[in-house]
mmCIF file as gemmi writes it, N, C-alpha and C atoms, coordinates in Angstrom:
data_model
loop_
_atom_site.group_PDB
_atom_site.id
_atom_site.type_symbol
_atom_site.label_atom_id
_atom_site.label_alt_id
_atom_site.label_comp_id
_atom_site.label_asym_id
_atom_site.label_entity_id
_atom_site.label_seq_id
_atom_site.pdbx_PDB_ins_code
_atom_site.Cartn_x
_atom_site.Cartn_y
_atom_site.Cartn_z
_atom_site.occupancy
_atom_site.B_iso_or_equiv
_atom_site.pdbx_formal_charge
_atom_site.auth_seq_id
_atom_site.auth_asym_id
_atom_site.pdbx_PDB_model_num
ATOM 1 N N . UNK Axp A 1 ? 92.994 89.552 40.449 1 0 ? 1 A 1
ATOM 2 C CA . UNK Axp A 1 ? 92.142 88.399 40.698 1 0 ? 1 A 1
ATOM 3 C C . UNK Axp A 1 ? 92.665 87.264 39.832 1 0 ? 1 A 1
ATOM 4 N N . UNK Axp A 2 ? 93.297 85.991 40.472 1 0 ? 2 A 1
ATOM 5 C CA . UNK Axp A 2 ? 93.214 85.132 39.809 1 0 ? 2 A 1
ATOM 6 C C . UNK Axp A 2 ? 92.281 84.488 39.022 1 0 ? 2 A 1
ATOM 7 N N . UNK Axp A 3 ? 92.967 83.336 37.846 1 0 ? 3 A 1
ATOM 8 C CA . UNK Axp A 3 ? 92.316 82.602 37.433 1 0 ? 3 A 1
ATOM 9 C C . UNK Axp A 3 ? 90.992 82.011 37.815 1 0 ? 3 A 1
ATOM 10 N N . UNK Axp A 4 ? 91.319 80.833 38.697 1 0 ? 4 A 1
ATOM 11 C CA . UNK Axp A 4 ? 90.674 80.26 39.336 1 0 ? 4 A 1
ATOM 12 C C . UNK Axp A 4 ? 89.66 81.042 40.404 1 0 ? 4 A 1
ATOM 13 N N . UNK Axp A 5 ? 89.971 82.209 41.059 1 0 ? 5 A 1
ATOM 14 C CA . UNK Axp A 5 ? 89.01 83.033 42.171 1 0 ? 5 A 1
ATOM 15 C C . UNK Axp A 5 ? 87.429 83.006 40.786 1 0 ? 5 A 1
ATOM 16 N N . UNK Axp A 6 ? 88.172 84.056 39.781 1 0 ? 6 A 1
ATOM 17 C CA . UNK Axp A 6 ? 87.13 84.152 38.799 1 0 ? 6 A 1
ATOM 18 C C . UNK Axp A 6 ? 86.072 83.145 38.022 1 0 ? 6 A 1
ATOM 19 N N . UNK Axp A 7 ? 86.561 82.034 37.444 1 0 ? 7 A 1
ATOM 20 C CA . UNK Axp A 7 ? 86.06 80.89 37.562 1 0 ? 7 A 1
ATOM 21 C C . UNK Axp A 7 ? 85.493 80.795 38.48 1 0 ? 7 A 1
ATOM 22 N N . UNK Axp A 8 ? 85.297 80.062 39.621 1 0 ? 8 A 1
ATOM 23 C CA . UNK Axp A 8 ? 84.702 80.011 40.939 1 0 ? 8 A 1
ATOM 24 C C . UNK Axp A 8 ? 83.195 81.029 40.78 1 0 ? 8 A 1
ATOM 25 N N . UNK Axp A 9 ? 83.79 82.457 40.899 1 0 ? 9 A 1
ATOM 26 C CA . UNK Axp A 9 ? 82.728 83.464 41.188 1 0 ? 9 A 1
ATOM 27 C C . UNK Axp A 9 ? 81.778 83.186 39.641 1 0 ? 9 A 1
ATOM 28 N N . UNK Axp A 10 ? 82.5 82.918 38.486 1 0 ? 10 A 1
ATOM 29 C CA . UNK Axp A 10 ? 81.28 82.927 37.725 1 0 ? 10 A 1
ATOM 30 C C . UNK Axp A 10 ? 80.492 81.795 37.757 1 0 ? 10 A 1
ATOM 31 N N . UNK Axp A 11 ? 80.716 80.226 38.17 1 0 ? 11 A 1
ATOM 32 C CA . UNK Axp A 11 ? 80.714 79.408 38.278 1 0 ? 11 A 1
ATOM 33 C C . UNK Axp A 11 ? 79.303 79.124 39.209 1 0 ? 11 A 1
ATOM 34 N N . UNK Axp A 12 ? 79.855 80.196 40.408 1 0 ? 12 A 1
ATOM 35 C CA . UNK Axp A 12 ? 78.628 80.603 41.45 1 0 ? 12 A 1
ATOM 36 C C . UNK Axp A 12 ? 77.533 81.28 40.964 1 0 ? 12 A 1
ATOM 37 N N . UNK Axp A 13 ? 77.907 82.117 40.101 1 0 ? 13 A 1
ATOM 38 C CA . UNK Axp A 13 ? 76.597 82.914 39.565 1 0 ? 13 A 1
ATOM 39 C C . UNK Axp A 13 ? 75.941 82.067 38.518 1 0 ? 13 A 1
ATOM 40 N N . UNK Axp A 14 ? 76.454 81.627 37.78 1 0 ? 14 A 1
ATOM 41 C CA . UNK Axp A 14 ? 75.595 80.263 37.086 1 0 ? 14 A 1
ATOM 42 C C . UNK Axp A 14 ? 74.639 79.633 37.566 1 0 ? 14 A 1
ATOM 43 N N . UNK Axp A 15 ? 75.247 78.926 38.842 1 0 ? 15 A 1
ATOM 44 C CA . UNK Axp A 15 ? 74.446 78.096 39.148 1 0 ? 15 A 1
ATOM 45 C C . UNK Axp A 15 ? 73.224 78.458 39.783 1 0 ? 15 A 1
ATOM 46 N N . UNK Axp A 16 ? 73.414 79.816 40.359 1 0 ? 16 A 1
ATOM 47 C CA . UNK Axp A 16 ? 72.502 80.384 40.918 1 0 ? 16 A 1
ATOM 48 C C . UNK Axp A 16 ? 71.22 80.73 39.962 1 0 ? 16 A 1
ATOM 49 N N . UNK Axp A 17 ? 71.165 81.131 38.477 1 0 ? 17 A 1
ATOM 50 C CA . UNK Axp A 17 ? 71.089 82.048 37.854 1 0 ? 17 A 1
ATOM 51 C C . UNK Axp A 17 ? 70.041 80.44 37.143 1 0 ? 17 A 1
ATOM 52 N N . UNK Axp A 18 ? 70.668 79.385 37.163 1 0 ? 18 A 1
ATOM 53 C CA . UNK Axp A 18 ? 70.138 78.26 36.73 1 0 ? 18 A 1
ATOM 54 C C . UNK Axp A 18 ? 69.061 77.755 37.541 1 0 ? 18 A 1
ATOM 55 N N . UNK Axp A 19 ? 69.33 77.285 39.094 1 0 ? 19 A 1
ATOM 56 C CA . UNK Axp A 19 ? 68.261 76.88 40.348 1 0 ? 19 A 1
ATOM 57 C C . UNK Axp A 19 ? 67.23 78.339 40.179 1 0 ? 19 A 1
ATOM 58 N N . UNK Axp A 20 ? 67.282 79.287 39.433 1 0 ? 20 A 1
ATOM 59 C CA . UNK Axp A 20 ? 66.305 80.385 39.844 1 0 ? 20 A 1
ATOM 60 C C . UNK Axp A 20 ? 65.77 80.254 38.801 1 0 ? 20 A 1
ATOM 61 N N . UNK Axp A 21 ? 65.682 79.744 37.486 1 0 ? 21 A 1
ATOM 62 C CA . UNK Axp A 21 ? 65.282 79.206 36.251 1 0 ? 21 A 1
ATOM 63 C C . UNK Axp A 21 ? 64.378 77.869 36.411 1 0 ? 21 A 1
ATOM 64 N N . UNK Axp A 22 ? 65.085 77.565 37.45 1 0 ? 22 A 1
ATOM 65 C CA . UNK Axp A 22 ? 64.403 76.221 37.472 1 0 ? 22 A 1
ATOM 66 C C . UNK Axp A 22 ? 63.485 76.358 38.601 1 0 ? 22 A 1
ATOM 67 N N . UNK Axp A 23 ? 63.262 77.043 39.381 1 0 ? 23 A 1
ATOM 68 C CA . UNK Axp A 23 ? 62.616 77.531 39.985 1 0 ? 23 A 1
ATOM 69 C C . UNK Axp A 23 ? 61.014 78.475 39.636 1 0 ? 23 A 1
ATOM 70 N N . UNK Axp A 24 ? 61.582 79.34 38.835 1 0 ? 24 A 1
ATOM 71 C CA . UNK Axp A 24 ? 60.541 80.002 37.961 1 0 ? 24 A 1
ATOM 72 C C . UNK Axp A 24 ? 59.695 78.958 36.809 1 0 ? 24 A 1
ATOM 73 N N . UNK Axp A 25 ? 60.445 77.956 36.7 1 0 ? 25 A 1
ATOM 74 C CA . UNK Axp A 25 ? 59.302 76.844 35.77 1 0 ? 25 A 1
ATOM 75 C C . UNK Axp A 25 ? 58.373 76.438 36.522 1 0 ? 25 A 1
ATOM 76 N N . UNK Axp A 26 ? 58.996 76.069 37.785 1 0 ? 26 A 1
ATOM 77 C CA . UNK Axp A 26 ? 57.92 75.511 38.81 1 0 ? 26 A 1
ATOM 78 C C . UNK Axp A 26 ? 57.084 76.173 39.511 1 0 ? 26 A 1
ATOM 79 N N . UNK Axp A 27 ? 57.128 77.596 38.954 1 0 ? 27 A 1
ATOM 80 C CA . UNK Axp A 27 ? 56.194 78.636 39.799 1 0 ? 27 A 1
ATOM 81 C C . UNK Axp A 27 ? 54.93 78.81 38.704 1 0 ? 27 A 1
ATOM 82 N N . UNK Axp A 28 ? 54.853 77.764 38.035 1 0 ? 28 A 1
ATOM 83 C CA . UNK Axp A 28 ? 54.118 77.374 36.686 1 0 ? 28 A 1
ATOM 84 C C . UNK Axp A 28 ? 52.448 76.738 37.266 1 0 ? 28 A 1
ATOM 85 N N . UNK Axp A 29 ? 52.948 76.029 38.659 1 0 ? 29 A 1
ATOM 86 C CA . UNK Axp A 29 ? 51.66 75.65 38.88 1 0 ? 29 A 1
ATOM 87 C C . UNK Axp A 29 ? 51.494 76.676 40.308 1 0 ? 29 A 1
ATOM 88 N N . UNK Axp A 30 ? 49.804 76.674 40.194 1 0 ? 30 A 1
ATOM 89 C CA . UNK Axp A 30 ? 49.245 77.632 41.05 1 0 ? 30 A 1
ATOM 90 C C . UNK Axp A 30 ? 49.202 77.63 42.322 1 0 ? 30 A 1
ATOM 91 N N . UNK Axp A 31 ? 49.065 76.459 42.841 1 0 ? 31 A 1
ATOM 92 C CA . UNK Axp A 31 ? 49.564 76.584 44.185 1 0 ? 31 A 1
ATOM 93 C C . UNK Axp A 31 ? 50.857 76.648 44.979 1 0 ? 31 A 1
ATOM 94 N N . UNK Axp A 32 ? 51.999 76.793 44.227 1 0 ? 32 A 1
ATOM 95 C CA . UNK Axp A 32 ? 53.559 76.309 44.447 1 0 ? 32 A 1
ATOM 96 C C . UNK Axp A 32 ? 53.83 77.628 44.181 1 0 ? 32 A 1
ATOM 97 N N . UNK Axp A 33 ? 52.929 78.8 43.702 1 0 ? 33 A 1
ATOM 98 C CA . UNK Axp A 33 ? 53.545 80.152 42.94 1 0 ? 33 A 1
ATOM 99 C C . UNK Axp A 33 ? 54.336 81.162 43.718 1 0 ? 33 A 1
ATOM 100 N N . UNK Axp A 34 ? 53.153 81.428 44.649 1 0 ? 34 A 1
ATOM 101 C CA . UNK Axp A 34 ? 54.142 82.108 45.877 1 0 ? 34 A 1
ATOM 102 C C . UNK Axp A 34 ? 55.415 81.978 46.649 1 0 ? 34 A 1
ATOM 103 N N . UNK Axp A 35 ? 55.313 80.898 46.937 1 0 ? 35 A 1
ATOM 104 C CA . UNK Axp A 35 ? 56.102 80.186 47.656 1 0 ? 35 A 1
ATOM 105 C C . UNK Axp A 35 ? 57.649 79.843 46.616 1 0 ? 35 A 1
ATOM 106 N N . UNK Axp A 36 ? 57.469 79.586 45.863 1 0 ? 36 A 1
ATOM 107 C CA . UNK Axp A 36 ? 58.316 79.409 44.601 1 0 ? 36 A 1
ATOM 108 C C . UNK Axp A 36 ? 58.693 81.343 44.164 1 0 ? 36 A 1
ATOM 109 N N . UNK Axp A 37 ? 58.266 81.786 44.426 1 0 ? 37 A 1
ATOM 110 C CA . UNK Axp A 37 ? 58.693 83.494 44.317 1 0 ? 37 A 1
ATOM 111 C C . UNK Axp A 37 ? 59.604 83.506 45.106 1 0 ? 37 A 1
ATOM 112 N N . UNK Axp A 38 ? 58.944 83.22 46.113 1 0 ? 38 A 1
ATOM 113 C CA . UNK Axp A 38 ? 60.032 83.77 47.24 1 0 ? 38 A 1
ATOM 114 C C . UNK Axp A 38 ? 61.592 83.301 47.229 1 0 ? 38 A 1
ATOM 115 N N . UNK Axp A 39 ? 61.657 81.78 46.88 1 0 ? 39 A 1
ATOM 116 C CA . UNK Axp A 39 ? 62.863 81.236 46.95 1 0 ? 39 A 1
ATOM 117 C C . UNK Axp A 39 ? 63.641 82.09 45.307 1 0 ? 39 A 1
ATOM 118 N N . UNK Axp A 40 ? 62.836 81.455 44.645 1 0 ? 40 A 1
ATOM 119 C CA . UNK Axp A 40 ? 63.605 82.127 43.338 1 0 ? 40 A 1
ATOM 120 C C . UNK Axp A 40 ? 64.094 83.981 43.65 1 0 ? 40 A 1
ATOM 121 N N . UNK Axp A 41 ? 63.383 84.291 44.179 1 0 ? 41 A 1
ATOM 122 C CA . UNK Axp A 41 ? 64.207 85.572 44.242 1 0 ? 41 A 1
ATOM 123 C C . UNK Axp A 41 ? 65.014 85.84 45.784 1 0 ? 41 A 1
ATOM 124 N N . UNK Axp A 42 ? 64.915 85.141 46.074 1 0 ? 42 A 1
ATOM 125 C CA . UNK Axp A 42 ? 66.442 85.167 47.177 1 0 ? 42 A 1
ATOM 126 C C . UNK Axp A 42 ? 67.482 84.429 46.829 1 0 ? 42 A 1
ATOM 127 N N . UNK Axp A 43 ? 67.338 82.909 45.523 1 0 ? 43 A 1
ATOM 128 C CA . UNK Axp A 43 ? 68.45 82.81 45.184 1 0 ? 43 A 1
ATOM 129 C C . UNK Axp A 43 ? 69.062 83.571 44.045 1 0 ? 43 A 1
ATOM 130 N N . UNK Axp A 44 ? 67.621 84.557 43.383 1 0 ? 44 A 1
ATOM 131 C CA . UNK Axp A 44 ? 68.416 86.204 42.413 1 0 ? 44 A 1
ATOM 132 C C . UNK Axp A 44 ? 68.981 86.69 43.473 1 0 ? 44 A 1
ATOM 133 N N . UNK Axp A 45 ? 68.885 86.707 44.514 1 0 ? 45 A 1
ATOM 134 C CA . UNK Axp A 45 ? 69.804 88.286 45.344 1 0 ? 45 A 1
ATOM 135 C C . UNK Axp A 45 ? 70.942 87.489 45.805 1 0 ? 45 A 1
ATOM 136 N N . UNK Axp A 46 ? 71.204 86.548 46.509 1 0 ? 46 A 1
ATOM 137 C CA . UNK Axp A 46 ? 72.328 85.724 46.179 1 0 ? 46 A 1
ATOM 138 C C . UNK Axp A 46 ? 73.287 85.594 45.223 1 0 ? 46 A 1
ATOM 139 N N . UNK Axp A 47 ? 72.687 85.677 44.019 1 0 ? 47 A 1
ATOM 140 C CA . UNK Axp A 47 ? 73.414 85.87 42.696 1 0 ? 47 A 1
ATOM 141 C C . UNK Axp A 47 ? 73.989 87.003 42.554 1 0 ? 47 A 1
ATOM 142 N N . UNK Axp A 48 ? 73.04 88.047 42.883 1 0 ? 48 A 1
ATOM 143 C CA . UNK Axp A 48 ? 73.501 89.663 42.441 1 0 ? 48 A 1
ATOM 144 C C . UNK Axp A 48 ? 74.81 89.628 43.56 1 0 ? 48 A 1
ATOM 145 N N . UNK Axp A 49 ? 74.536 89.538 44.504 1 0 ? 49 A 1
ATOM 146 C CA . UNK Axp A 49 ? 75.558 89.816 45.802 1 0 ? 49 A 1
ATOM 147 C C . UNK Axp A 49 ? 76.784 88.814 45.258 1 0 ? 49 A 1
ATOM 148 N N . UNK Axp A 50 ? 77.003 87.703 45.005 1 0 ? 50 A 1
ATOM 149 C CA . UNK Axp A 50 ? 78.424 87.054 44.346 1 0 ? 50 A 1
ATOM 150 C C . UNK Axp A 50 ? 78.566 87.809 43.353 1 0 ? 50 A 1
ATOM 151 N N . UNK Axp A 51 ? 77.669 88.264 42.115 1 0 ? 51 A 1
ATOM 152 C CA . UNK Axp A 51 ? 78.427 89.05 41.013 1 0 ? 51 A 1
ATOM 153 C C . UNK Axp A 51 ? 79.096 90.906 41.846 1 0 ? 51 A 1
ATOM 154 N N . UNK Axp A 52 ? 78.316 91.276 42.38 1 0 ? 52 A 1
ATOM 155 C CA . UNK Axp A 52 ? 78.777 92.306 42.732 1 0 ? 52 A 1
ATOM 156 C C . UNK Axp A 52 ? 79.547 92.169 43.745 1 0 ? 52 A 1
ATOM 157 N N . UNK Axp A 53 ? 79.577 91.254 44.532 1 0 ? 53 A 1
ATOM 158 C CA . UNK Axp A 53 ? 80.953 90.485 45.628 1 0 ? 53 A 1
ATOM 159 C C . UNK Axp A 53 ? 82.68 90.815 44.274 1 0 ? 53 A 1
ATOM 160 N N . UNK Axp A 54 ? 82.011 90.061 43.678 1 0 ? 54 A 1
ATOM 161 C CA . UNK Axp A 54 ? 83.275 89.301 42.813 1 0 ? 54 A 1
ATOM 162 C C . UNK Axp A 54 ? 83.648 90.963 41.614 1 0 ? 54 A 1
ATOM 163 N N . UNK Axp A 55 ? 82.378 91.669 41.375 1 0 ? 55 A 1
ATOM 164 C CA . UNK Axp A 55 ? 83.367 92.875 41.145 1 0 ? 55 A 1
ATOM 165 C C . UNK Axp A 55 ? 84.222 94.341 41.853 1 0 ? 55 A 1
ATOM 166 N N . UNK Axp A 56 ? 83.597 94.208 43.156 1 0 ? 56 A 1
ATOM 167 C CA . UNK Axp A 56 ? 83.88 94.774 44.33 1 0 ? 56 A 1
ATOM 168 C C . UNK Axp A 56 ? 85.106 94.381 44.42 1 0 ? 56 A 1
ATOM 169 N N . UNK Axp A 57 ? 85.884 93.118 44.508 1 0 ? 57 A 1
ATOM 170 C CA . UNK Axp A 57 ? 86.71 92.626 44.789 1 0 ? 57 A 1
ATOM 171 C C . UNK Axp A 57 ? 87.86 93.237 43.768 1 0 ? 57 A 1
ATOM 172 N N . UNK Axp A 58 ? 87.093 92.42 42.549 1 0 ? 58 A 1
ATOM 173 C CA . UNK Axp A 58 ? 88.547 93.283 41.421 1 0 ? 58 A 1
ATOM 174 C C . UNK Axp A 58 ? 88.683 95.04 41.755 1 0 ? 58 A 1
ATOM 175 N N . UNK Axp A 59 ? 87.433 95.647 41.565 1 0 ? 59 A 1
ATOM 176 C CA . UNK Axp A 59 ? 87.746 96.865 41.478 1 0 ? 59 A 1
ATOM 177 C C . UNK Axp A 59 ? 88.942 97.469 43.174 1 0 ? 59 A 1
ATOM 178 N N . UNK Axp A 60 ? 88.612 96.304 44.128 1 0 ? 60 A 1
ATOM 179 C CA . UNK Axp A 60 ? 89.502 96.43 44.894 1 0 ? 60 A 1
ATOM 180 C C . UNK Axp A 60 ? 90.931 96.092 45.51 1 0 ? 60 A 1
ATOM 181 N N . UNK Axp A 61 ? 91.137 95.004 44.223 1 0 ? 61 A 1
ATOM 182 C CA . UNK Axp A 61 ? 92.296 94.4 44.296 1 0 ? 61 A 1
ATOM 183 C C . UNK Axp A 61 ? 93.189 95.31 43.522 1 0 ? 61 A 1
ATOM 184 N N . UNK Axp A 62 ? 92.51 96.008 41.98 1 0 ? 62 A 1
ATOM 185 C CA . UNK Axp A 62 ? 93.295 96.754 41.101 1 0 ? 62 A 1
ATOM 186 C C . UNK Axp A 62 ? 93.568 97.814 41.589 1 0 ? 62 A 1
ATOM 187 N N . UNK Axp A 63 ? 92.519 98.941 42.832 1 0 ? 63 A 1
ATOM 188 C CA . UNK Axp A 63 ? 93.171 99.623 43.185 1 0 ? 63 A 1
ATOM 189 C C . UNK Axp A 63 ? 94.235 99.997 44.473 1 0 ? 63 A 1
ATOM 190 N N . UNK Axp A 64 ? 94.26 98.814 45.317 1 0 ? 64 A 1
ATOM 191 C CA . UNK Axp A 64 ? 94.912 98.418 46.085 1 0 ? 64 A 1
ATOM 192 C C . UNK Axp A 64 ? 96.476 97.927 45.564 1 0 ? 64 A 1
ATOM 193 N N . UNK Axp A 65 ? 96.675 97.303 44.544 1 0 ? 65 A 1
ATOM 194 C CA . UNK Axp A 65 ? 97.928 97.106 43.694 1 0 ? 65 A 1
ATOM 195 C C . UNK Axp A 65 ? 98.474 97.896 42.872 1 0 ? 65 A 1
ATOM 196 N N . UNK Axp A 66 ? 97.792 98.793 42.698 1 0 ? 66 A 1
ATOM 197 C CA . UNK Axp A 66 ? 98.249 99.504 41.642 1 0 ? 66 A 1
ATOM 198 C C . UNK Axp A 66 ? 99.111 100.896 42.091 1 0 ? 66 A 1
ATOM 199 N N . UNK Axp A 67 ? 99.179 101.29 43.259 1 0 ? 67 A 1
ATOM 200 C CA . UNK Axp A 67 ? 99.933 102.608 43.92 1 0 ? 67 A 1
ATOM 201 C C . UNK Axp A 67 ? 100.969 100.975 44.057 1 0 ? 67 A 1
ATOM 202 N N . UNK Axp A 68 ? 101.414 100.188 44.473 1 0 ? 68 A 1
ATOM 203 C CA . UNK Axp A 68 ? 102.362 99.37 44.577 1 0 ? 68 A 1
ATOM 204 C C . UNK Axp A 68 ? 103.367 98.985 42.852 1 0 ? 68 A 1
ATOM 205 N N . UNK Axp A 69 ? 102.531 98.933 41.946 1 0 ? 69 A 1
ATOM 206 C CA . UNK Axp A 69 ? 103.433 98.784 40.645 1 0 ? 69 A 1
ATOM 207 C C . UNK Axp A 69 ? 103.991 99.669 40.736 1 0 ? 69 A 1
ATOM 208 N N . UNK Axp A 70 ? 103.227 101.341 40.94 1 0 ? 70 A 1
ATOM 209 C CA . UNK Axp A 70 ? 103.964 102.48 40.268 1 0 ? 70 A 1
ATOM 210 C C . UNK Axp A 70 ? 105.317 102.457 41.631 1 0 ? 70 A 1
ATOM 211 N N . UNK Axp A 71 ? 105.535 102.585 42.467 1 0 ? 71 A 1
ATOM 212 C CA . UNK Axp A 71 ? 106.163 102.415 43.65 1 0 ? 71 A 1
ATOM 213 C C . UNK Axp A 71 ? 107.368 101.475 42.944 1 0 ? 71 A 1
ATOM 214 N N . UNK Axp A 72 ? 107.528 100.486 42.741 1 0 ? 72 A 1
ATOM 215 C CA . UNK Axp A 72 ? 108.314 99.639 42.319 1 0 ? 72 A 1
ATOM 216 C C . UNK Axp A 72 ? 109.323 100.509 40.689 1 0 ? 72 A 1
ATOM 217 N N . UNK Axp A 73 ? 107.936 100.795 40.248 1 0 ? 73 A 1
ATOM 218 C CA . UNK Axp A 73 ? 108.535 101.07 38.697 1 0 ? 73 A 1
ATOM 219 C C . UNK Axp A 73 ? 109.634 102.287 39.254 1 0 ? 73 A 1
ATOM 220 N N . UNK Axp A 74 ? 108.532 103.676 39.932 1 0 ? 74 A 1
ATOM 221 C CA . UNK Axp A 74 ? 109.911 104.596 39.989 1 0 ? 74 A 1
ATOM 222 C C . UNK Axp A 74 ? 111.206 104.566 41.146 1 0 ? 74 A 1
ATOM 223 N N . UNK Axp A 75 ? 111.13 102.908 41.745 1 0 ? 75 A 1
ATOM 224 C CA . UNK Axp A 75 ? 112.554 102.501 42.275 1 0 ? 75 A 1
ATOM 225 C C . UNK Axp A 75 ? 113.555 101.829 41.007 1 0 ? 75 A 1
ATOM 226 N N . UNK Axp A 76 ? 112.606 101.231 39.891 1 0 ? 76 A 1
ATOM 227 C CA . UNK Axp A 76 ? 113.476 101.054 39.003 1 0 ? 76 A 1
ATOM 228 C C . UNK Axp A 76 ? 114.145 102.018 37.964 1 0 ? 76 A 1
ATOM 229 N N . UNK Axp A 77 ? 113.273 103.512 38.039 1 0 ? 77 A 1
ATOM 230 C CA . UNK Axp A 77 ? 113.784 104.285 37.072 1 0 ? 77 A 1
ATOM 231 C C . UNK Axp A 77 ? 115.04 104.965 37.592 1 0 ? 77 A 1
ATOM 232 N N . UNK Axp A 78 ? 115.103 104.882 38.893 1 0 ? 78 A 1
ATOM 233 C CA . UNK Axp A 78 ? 116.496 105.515 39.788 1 0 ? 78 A 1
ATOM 234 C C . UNK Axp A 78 ? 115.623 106.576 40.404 1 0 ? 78 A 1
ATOM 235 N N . UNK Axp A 79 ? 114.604 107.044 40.793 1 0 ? 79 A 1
ATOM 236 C CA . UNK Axp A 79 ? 114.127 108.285 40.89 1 0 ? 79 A 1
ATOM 237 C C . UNK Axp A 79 ? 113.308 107.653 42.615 1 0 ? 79 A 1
């Protein structure tokens, strides 16, 4: 995973993680409460799904590349 992919994905979960903060202040007054639940926790599951998007990904990029290093290495050992 690049630089920048990662950036990005945490970048996304921030902001998410922030509008659901700011969200939960405003679930402060009583008539806005419900309604303010609901959004704040669909933009938590939004969040969860990019963080677990974005480690799904590594755990699938590393093992997808990694039968390819060793492949390379034992063409370089002569074997």
């Amino acid at each position: 995973m690049d630089a920048a992919l990662q950036a990005q994905f945490t970048i996304a979960a921030l902001v998410c993680s922030v509008v659901a903060l700011f969200f939960s202040l405003l679930a402060v007054f009583p008539g806005l409460k419900a309604v303010l639940a609901i959004v704040r926790d669909g933009i938590l599951w939004c969040a969860l799904f990019v963080i677990m998007g974005g480690v799904a990904f590594v755990v699938w990029q590393h093992l997808h590349l990694q039968p390819v290093t060793t492949a390379v290495k034992a063409t370089q050992d002569g074997g």
